[in-house]
C-alpha positions in Angstrom: -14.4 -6.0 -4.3 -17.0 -8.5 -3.3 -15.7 -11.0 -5.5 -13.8 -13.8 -3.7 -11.5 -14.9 -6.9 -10.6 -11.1 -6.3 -9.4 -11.9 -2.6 -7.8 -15.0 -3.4 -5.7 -13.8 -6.1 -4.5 -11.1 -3.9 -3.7 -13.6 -1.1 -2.1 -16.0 -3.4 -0.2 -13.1 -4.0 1.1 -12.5 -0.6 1.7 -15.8 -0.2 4.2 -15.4 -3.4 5.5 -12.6 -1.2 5.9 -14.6 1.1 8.0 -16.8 -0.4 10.2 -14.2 -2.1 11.0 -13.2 1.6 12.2 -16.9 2.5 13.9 -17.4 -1.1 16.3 -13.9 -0.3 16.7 -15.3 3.5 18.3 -18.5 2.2 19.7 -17.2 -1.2 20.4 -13.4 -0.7 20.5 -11.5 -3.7 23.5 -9.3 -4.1 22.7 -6.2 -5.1 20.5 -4.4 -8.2 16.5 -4.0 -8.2 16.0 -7.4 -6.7 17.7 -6.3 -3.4 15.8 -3.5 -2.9 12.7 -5.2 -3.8 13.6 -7.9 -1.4 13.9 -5.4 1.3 11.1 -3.6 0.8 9.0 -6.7 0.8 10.7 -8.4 3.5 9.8 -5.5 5.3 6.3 -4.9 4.6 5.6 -8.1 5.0 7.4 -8.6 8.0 6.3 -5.2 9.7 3.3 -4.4 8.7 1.4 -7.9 9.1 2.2 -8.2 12.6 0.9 -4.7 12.9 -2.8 -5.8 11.1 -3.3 -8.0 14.4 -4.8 -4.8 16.1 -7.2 -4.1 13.5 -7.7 -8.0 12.5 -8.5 -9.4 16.2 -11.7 -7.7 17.2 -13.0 -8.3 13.7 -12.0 -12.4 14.1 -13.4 -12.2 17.8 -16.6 -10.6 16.2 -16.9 -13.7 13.9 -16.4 -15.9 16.4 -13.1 -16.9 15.1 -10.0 -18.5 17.7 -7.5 -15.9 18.3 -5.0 -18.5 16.8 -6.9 -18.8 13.2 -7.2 -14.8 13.5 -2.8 -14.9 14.1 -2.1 -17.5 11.4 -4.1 -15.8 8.7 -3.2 -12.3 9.3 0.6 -13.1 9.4 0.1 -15.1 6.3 -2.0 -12.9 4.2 -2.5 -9.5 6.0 -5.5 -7.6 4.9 -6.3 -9.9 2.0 -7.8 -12.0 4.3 -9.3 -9.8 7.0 -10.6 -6.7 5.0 -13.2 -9.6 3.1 -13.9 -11.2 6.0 -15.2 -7.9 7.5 -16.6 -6.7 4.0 -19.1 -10.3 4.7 -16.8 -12.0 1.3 -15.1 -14.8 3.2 -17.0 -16.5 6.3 -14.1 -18.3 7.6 
């Protein structure tokens, strides 16, 4: 877990999720597997990122990070990007 190719596979892979979520907004995808998937990633992603701001400020802030790069990479990659940063992985 202190590997960073670790890390950044798992946030290439929420930025993949990331795009699934767009790709279903603009082409939905009616019915079977792939709907439900959609939904549950849509979401996830779109629930529970916002959520990771209250546990990704303080550590940002304790970083000395702007409140804006703390919002932009939290949104975009959730805890792939803070949980290393705290862990000391990523200096950001």
């Amino acid at each position: 877990m202190k590997k960073r190719v670790f890390w950044k596979g798992l946030m290439a892979g929420s930025v993949a999720g990331w795009l699934f979520v767009f790709w279903g907004c603009f082409f939905p995808f009616h019915g079977g597997m792939m709907r439900i998937l959609w939904w549950g990633v849509m979401l996830g992603w779109t629930i529970l990122h916002p959520l990771e701001l209250a546990v990704s400020i303080p550590i940002g802030k304790q970083k000395g990070l702007m409140p804006q790069h703390i919002l932009v990479k939290t949104i975009l990659f959730g805890f792939t990007w803070w949980l290393p940063l705290k862990l000391g992985v990523f200096e950001d």
